[in-house]
NUGUTOR-329882 format. One record per residue: residue in three letters; x, y, z of N, C-alpha, C, O in turn. Coordinates in steps of 0.1 Angstrom, whole numbers, plus 5000, padded with zeros to 4 digits. Layout:
# NUGUTOR-329882
['ALA' [X Y Z] [X Y Z] [X Y Z] [X Y Z]]
...
END
This chain:
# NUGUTOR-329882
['UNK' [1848 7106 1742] [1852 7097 1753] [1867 7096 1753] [1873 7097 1742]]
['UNK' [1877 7093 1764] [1889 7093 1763] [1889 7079 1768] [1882 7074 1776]]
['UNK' [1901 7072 1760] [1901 7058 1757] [1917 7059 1754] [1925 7066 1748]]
['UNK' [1917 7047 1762] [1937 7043 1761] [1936 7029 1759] [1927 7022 1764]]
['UNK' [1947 7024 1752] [1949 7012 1745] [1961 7004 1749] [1971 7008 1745]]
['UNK' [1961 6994 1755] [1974 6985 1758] [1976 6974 1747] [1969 6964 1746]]
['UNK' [1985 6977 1738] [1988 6964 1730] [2001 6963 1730] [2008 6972 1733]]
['UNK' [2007 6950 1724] [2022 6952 1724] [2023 6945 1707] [2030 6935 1705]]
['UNK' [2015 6953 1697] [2018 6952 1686] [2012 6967 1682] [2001 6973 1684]]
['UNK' [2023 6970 1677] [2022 6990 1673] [2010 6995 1661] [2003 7005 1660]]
['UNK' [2013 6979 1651] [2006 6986 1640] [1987 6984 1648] [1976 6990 1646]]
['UNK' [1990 6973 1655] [1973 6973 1659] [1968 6984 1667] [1956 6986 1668]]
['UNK' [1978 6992 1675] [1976 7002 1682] [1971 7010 1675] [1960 7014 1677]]
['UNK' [1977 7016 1665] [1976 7028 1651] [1965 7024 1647] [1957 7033 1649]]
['UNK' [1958 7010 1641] [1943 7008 1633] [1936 7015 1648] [1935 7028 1648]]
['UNK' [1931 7009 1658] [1923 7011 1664] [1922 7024 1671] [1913 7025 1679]]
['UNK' [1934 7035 1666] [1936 7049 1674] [1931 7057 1663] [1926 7068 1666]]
['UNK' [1931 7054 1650] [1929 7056 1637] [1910 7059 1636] [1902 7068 1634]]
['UNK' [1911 7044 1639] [1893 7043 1641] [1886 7050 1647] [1876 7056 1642]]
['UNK' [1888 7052 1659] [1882 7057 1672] [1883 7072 1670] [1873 7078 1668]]
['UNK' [1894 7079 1670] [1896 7095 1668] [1892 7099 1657] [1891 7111 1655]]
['UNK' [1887 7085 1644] [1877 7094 1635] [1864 7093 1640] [1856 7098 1631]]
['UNK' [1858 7089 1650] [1845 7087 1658] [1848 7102 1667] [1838 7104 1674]]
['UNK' [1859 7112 1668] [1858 7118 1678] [1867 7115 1691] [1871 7125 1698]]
['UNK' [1868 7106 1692] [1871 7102 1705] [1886 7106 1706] [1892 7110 1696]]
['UNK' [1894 7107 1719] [1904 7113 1725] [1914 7099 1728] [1913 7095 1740]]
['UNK' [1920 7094 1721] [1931 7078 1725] [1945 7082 1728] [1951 7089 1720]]
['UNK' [1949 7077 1738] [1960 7075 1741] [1966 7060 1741] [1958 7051 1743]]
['UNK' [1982 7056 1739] [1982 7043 1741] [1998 7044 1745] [2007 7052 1746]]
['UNK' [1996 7024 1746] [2011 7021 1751] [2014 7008 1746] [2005 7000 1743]]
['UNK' [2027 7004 1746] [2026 6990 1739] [2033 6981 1750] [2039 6970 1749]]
['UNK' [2031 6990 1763] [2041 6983 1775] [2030 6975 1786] [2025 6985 1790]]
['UNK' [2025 6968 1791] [2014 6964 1799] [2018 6974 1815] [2016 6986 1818]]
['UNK' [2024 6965 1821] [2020 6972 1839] [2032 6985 1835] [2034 6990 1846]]
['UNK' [2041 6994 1824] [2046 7003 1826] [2033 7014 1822] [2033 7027 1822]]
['UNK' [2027 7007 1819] [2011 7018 1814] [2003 7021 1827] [1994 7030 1826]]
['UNK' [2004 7014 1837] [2001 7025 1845] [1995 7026 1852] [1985 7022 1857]]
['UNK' [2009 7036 1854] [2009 7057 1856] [2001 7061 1843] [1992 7069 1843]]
['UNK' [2005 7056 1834] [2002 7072 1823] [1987 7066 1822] [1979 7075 1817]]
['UNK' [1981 7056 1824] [1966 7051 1824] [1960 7057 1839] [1947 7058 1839]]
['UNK' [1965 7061 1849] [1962 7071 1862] [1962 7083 1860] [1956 7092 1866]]
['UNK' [1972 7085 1849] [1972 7100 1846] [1960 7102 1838] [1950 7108 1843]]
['UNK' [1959 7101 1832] [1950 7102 1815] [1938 7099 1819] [1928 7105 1815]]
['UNK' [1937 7089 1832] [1919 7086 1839] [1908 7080 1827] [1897 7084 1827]]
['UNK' [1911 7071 1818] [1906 7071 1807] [1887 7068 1817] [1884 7067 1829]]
['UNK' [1880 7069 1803] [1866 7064 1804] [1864 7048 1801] [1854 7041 1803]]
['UNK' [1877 7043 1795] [1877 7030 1787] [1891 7027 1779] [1896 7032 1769]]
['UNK' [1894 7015 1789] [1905 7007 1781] [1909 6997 1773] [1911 6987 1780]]
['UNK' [1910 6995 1760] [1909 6986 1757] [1924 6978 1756] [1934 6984 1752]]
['UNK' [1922 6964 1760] [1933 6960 1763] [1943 6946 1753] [1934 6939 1755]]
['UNK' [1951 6939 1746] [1955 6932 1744] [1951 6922 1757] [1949 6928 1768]]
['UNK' [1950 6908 1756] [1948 6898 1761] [1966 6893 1770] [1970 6894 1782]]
['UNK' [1971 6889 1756] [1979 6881 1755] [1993 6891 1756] [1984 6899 1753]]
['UNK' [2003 6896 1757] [2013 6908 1756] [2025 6902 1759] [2025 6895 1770]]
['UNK' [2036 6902 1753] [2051 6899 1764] [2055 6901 1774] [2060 6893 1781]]
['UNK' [2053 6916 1778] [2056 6919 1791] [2048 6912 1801] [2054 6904 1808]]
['UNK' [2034 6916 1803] [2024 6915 1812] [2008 6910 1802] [2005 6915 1791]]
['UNK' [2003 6901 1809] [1992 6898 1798] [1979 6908 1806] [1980 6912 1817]]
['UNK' [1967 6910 1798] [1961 6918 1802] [1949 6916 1814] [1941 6925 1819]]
['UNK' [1949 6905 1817] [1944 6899 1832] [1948 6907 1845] [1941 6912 1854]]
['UNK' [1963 6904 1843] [1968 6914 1851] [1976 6924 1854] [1984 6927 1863]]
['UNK' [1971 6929 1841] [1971 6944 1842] [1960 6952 1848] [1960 6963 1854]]
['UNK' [1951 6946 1843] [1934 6953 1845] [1933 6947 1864] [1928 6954 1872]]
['UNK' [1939 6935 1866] [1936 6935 1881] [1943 6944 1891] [1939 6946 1902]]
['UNK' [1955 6948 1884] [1963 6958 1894] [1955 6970 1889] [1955 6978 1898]]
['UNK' [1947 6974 1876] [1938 6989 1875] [1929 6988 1889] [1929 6994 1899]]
['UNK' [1923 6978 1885] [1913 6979 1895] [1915 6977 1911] [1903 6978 1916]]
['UNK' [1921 6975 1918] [1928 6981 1927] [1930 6994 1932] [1934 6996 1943]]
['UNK' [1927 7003 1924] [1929 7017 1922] [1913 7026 1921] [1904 7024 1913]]
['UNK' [1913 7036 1933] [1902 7039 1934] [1901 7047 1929] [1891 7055 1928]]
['UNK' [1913 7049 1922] [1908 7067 1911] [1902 7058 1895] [1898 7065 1886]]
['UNK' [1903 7044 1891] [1900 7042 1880] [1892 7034 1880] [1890 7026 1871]]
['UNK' [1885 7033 1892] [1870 7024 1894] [1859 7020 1889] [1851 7010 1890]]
['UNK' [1858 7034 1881] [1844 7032 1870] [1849 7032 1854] [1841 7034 1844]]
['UNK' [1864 7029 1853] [1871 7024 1839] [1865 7016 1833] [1865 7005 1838]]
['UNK' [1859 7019 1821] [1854 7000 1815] [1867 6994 1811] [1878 6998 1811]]
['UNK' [1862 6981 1808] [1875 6975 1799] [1870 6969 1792] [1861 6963 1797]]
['UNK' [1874 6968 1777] [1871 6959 1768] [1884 6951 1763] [1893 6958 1758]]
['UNK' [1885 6938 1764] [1898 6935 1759] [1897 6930 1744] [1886 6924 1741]]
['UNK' [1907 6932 1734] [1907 6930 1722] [1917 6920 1719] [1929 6924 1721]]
['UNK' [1916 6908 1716] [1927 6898 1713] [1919 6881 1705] [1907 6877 1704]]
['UNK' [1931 6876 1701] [1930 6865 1694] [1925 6851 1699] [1924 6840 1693]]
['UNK' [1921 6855 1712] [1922 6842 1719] [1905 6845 1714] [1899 6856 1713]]
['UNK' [1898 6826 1711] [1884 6828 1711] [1877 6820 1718] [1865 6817 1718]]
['UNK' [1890 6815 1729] [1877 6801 1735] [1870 6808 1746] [1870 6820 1748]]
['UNK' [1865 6801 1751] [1850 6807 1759] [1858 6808 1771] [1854 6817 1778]]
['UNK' [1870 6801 1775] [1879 6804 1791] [1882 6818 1788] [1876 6826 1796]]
['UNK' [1890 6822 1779] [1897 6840 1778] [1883 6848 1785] [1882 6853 1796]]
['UNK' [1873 6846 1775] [1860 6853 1779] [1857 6851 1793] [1858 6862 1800]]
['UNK' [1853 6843 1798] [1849 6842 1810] [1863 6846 1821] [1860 6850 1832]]
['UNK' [1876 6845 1816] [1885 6854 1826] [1884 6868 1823] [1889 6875 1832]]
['UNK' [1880 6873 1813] [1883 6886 1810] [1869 6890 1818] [1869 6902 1820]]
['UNK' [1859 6885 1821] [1846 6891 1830] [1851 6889 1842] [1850 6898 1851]]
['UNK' [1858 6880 1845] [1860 6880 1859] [1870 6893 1863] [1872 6897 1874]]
['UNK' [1874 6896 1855] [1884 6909 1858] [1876 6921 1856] [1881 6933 1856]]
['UNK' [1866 6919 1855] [1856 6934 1852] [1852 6942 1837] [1846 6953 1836]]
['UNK' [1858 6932 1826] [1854 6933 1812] [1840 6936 1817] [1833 6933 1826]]
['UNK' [1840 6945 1806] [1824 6944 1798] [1823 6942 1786] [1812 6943 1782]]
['UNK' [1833 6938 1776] [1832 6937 1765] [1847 6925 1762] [1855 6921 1771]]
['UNK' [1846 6920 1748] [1853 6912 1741] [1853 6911 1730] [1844 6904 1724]]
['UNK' [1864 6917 1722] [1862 6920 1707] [1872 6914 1701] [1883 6920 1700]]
['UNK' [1870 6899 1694] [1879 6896 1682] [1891 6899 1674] [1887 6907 1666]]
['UNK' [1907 6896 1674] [1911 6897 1664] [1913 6890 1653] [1921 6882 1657]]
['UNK' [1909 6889 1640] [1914 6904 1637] [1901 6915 1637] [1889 6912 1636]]
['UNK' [1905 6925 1637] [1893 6932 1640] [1888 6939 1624] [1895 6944 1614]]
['UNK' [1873 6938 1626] [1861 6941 1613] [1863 6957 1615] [1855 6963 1622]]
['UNK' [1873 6964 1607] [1877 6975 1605] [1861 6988 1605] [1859 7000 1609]]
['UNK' [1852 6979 1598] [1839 6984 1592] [1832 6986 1608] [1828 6996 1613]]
['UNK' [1832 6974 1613] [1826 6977 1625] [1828 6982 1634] [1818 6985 1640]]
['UNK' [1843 6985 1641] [1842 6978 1651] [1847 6997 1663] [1852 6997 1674]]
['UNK' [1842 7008 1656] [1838 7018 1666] [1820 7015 1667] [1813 7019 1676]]
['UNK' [1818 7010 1660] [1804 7008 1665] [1799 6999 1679] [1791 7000 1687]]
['UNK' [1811 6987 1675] [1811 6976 1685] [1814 6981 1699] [1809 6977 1709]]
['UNK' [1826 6991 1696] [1832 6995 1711] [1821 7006 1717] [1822 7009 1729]]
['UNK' [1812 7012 1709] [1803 7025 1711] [1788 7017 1722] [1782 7022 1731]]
['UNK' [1788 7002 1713] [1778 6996 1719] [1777 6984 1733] [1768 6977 1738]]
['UNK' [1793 6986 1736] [1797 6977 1743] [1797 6990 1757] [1792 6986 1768]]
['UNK' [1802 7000 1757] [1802 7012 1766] [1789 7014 1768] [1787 7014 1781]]
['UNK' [1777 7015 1762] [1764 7020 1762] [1752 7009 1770] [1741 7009 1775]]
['UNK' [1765 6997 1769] [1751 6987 1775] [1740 6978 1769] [1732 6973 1776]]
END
């Protein structure tokens, strides 16, 4: 699966690009929110997973200006962040999440978690 990563902390970018490409998978990433994209139009991922919370741009609306975009329409998004109250979650569905995964993240689990959050 090709999978791009928005975070604006590097080392969390590296665990979870780490994890995933030992599942196989194909990751690209950025630690910039709305300067990602282009290179998230380019790359066309299957699944983004995103920071919540970011300096530049938080990931609400980033994922609302993706979706806008009819070449990345059937992108999932799963966002990954610290926030745990039930408001993040319920904005992050309204933006077209299908997933929401905890930091810090359960190293052991969590290509499984994003494998079963894609599948349904």
């Amino acid at each position: 699966m090709k999978i791009f990563i928005v975070d604006d902390d590097s080392d969390m970018i590296a665990v979870m690009t780490a994890l995933l490409e030992g599942e196989g998978h194909h990751v690209q990433s950025s630690v910039a929110g709305m300067t990602a994209i282009s290179e998230i139009s380019a790359f066309k991922p299957d699944l983004l997973l995103t920071d919540l919370v970011m300096a530049q741009v938080d990931g609400l609306a980033l994922c609302r200006e993706l979706r806008k975009r009819s070449d990345l329409d059937r992108m999932k998004i799963i966002f990954v962040s610290s926030k745990v109250e039930a408001y993040w979650r319920e904005q992050a569905n309204d933006v077209g999440a299908i997933g929401y995964i905890e930091k810090p993240l359960d190293t052991e689990s969590f290509s499984d978690t994003v494998a079963s959050l894609v599948s349904g």
